[in-house]
C-alpha positions in Angstrom: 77.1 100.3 124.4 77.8 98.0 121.5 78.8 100.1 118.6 78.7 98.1 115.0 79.8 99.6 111.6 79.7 98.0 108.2 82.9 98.9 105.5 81.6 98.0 101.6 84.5 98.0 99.0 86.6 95.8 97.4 88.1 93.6 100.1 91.4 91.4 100.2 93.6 89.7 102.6 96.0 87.0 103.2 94.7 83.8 105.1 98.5 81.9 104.5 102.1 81.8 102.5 101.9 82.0 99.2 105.4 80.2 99.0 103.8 77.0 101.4 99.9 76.8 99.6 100.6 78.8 96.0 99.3 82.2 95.5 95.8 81.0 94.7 95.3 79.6 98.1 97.0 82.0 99.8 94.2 85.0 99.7 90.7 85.8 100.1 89.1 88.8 98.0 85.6 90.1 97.2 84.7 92.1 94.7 82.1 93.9 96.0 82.4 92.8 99.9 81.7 93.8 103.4 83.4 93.8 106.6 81.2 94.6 109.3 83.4 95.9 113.1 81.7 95.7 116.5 83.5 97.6 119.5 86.8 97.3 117.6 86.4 93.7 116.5 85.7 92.0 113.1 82.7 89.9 113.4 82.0 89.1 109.8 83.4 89.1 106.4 82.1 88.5 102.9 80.1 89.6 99.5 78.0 92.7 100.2 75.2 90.4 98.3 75.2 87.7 101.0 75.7 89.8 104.1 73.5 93.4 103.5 70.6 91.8 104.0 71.3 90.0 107.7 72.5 93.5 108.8 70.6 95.3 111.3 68.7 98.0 109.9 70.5 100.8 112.6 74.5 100.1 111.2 75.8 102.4 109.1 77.2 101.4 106.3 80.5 103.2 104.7 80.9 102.6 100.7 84.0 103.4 99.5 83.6 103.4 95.7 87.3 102.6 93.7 88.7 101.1 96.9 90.7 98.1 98.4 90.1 97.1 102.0 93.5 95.5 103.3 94.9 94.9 106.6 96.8 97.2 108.3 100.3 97.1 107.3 102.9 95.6 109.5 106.4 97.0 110.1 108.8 94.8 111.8 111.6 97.1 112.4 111.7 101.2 112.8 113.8 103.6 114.6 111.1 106.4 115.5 113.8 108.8 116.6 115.7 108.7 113.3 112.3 110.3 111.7 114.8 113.3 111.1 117.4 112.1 109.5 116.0 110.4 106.6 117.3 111.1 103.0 120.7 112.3 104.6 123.7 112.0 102.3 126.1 109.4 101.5 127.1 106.7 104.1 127.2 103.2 105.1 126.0 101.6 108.2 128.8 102.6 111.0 129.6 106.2 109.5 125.6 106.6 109.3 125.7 105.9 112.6 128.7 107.9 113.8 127.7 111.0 111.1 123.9 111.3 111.9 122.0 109.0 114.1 123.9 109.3 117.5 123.5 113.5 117.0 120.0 113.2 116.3 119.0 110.9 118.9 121.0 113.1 121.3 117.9 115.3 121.1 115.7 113.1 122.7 117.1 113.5 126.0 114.5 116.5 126.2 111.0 114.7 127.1 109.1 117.2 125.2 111.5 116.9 122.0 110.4 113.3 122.1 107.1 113.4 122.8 106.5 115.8 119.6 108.5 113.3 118.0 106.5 110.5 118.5 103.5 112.1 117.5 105.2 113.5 114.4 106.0 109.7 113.5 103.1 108.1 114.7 101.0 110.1 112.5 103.4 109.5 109.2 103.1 105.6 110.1 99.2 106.0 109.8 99.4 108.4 106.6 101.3 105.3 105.3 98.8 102.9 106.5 100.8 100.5 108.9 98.6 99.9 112.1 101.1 97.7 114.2 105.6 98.5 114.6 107.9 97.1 116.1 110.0 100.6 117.4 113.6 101.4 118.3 113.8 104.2 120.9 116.9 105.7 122.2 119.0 105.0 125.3 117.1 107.4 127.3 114.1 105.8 129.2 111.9 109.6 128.7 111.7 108.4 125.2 109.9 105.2 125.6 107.4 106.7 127.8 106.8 109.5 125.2 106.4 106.7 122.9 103.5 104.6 124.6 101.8 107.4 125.3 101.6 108.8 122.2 101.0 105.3 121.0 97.8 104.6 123.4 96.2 108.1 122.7 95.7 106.0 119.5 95.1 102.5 120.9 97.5 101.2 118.3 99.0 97.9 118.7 102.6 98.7 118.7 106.1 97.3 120.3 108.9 98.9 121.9 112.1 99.5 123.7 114.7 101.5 125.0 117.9 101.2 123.6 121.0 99.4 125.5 124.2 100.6 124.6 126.9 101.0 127.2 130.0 100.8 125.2 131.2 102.3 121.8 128.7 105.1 121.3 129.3 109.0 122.1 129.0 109.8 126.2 125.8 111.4 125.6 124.5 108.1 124.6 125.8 105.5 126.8 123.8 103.4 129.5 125.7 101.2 131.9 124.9 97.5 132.1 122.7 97.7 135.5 121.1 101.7 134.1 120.1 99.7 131.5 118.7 97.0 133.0 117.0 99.1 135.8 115.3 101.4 133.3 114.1 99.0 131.1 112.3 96.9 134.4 110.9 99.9 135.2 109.3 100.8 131.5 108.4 97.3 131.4 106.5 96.8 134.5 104.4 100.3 133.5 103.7 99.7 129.7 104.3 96.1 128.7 100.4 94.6 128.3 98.6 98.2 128.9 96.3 98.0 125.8 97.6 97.3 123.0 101.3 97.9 124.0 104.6 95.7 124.3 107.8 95.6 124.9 110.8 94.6 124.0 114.2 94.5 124.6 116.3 96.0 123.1 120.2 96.1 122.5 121.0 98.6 119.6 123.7 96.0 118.5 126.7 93.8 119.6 129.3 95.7 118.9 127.6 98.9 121.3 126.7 96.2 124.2 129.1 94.9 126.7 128.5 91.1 127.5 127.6 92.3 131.1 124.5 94.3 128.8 124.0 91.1 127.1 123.4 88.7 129.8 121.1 91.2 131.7 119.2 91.8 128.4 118.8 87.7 128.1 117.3 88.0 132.5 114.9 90.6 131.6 113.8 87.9 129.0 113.4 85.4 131.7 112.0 87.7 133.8 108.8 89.0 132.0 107.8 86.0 129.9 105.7 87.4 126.8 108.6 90.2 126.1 110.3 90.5 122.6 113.4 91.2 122.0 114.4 93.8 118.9 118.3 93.9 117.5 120.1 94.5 114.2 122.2 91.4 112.9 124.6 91.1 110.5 123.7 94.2 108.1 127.1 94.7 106.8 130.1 93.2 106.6 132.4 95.8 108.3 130.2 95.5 110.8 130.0 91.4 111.0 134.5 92.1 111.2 134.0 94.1 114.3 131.6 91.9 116.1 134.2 88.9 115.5 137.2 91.9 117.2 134.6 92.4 120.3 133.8 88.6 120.6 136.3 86.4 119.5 135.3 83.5 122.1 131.9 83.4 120.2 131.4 81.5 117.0 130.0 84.3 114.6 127.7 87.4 115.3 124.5 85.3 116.1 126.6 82.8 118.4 126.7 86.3 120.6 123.3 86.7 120.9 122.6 82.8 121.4 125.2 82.9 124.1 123.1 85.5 125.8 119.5 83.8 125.8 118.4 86.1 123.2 117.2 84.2 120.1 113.9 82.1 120.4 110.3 83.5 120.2 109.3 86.9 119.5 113.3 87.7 118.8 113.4 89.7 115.5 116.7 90.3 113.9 116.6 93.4 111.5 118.7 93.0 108.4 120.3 89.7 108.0 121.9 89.9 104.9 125.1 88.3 105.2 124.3 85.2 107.4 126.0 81.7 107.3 123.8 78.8 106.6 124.4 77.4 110.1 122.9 81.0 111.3 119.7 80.4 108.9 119.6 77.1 110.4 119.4 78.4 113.9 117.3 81.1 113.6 114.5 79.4 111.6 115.1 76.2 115.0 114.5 78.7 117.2 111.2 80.1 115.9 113.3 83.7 115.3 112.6 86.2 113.0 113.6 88.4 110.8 112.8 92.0 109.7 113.7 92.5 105.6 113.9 96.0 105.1 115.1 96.7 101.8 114.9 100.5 101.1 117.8 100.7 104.2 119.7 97.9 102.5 119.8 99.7 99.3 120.1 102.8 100.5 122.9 102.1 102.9 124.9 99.7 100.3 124.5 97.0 103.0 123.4 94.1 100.4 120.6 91.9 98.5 118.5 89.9 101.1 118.3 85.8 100.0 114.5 85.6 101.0 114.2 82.0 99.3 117.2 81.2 101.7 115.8 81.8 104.9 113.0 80.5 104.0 114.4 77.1 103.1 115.6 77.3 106.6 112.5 78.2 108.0 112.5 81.5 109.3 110.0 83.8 109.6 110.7 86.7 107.3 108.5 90.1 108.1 108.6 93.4 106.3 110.8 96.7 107.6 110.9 100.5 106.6 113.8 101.1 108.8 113.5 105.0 109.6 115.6 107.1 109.3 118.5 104.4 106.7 115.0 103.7 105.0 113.6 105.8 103.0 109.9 105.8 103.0 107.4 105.0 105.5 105.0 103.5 102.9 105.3 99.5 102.8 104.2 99.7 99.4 107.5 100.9 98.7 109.6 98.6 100.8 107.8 96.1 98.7 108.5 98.3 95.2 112.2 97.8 96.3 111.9 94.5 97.2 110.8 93.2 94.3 114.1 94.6 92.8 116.2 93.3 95.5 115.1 89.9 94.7 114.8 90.2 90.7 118.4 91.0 91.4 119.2 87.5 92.7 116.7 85.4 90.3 113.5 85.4 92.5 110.4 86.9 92.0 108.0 88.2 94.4 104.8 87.7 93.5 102.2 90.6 94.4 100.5 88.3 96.8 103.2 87.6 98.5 104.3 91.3 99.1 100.5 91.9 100.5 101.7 88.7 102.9 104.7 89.8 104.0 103.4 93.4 104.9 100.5 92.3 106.5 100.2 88.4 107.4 103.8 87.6 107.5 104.8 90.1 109.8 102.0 89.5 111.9 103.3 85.8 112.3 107.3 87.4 112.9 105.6 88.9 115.7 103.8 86.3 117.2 100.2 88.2 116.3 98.7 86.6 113.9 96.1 85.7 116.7 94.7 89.0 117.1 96.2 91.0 113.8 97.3 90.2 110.1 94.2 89.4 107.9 90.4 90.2 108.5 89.0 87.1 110.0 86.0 87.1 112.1 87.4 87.4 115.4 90.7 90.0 115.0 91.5 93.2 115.4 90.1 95.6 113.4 93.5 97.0 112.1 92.7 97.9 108.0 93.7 100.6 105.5 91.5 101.7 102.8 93.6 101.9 99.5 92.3 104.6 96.6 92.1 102.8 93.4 92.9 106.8 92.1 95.4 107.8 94.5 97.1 109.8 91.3 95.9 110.0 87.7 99.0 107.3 86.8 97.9 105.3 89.4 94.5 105.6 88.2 94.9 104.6 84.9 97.5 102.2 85.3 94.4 100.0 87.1 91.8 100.9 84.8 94.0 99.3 82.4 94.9 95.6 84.8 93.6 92.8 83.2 93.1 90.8 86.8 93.2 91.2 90.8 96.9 89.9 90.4 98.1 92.9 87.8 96.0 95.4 89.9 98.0 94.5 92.9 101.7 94.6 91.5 101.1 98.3 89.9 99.8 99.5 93.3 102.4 98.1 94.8 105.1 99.7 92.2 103.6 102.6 91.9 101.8 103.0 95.4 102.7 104.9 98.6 101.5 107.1 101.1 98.8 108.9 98.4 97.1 105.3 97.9 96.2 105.3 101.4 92.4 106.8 101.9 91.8 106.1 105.5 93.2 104.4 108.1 91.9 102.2 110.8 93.3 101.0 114.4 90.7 98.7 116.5 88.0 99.5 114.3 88.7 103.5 114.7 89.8 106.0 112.0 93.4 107.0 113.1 93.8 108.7 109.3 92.3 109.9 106.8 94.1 111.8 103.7 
């Protein structure tokens, strides 16, 4: 039975790059609009003025007074199993590691540990408003499944993999080449295209993959055209020294993952921020992307992402939280410390471009931006309400914004998880506050 619902509130979404058309090009927003779902599907957008009055008499229509319809956010790179870990004290990237993330993921060798777990960080991700991941799991396959089928209880259109890591990690941890391989066809051939779900593979990073890993990551690839493929690259520079110890036949740390088959389509790098030119180069050739997650960056001391950089290059540049190093679900944060990041190194980031890159740019890192990123006729009805009085500052911080362009940078500064009214995954509420 065909079940059609209308949404009334101020609407606004990305419909290209900002940094290719100019910000005034680069949006569509209504005032007073209407976006009217069928079975989970937009099927029309517009003013409330010019659409009300073709609507069947029998749809209900939801008015959400003081409120900004928006996609659902996109988060190109998370580590759901690091949920409880966040806002631990005083590390960079390979004593984090060592210090907290290998003991916590430890835990998820209990299936019912991670299925409470996944639940526990599905839910925050829809309190925050993000309707579509890209997910690290651990080395243990049980996670994975607890995952995806926490993730299609929800019909949420997510991505996923077990981690590979057979060398350099603690013995509770550690996969062998052909384990690794073996699990991974296995969770592939029972969750990769069920709904909304995908999967990718997914080495943890060089330095805890042997090349033997490697190469059978890069046949999986082969294998099950339509897979992605989720690393970490070149976060920090300790880091990018030991990757040259591990691989000294291979001309820098993304020469190892190119040696392997593993850059190209649907390949998102997380981090980035110490990469050559010729790496930029070959990334943005090769249709790659990467995840910029910025609260991790900061929070680790990793470094400033050059966005205008890899964008001269080319590459396509989405939007991370990175759980547990990162330190809040809520994109509108990762954008708040964005913004920062790059006023750091001379660049701006307009608030239409941070609505792009956590909704329409990520979508187009991921290879979605058929079915997800803006509100088009036609796409997923993935969209987050936002609460023009989430807090009294909040509140009359807008009342106060001379035009849509103000109104969008304070939510985005002073937004996060208490902007977000209600949440919506194929046209269904998955949250409401």
């Amino acid at each position: 039975m065909s079940q059609c619902k209308a949404y009334r509130a101020s609407i606004l979404h990305s419909v290209a790059d900002p940094s290719e058309v100019g910000a005034e090009a680069s949006y569509e927003y209504f005032e007073d609009g209407l976006l009217v779902v069928e079975n989970g599907t937009v099927i029309d957008l517009g003013s409330a003025e010019s659409l009300l009055s073709s609507l069947s008499p029998e749809v209900e229509v939801v008015h959400y007074a003081d409120a900004l319809i928006t996609p659902g956010f996109v988060d190109t790179h998370i580590h759901y199993p690091q949920v409880g870990i966040i806002g631990s004290y005083g590390s960079q990237l390979l004593d984090w590691l060592e210090t907290y993330t290998f003991p916590c993921e430890g835990e998820f060798a209990d299936s019912q540990h991670a299925s409470e777990q996944a639940d526990l960080f599905l839910r925050e991700m829809l309190r925050n408003g993000t309707t579509t991941a890209l997910v690290f799991g651990t080395v243990h396959k049980q996670s994975m499944d607890a995952f995806f089928e926490q993730a299609s209880k929800l019909n949420l259109r997510v991505i996923g993999g077990k981690v590979l890591m057979d060398r350099n990690a603690p013995d509770y941890l550690l996969d062998t080449a052909e384990s690794g391989y073996a699990d991974s066809k296995e969770l592939i051939e029972r969750w990769h295209g069920k709904g909304r779900l995908s999967y990718a593979v997914t080495p943890r990073f060089a330095p805890t993959s042997s090349a033997e890993q490697l190469e059978l990551a890069g046949k999986l690839l082969k294998e099950f055209p339509g897979l992605y493929m989720h690393t970490h690259l070149s976060e920090n520079r300790q880091e990018i020294e030991w990757v040259k110890e591990l691989f000294p036949e291979r001309g820098g740390y993304l020469d190892v993952y190119d040696h392997h088959g593993l850059i190209g389509e649907r390949s998102v790098f997380a981090h980035c921020v110490h990469l050559r030119d010729d790496e930029c180069q070959r990334l943005g050739d090769t249709g790659s992307a990467v995840a910029f997650c910025p609260t991790s960056n900061l929070f680790l001391g990793s470094g400033l992402l050059d966005l205008a950089r890899l964008e001269e290059h080319g590459v396509r540049v989405g939007l991370g939280t990175d759980i547990g190093a990162g330190t809040s679900f809520s994109q509108l944060q990762s954008l708040n410390e964005a913004y920062k990041i790059l006023q750091l190194q001379g660049q701006k980031l307009d608030p239409f471009k941070g609505l792009y890159l956590a909704t329409l740019g990520g979508a187009k890192s991921l290879y979605l931006d058929y079915k997800i990123g803006n509100l088009k006729p036609g796409k997923e009805a993935d969209f987050v309400v936002l609460d023009y009085n989430a807090t009294p500052l909040v509140g009359d911080r807008l009342k106060r914004a001379q035009s849509l362009e103000e109104k969008l940078f304070a939510l985005m500064i002073l937004g996060d998880d208490r902007a977000v009214k209600e949440t919506f995954s194929a046209g269904a509420s998955v949250h409401q506050r």
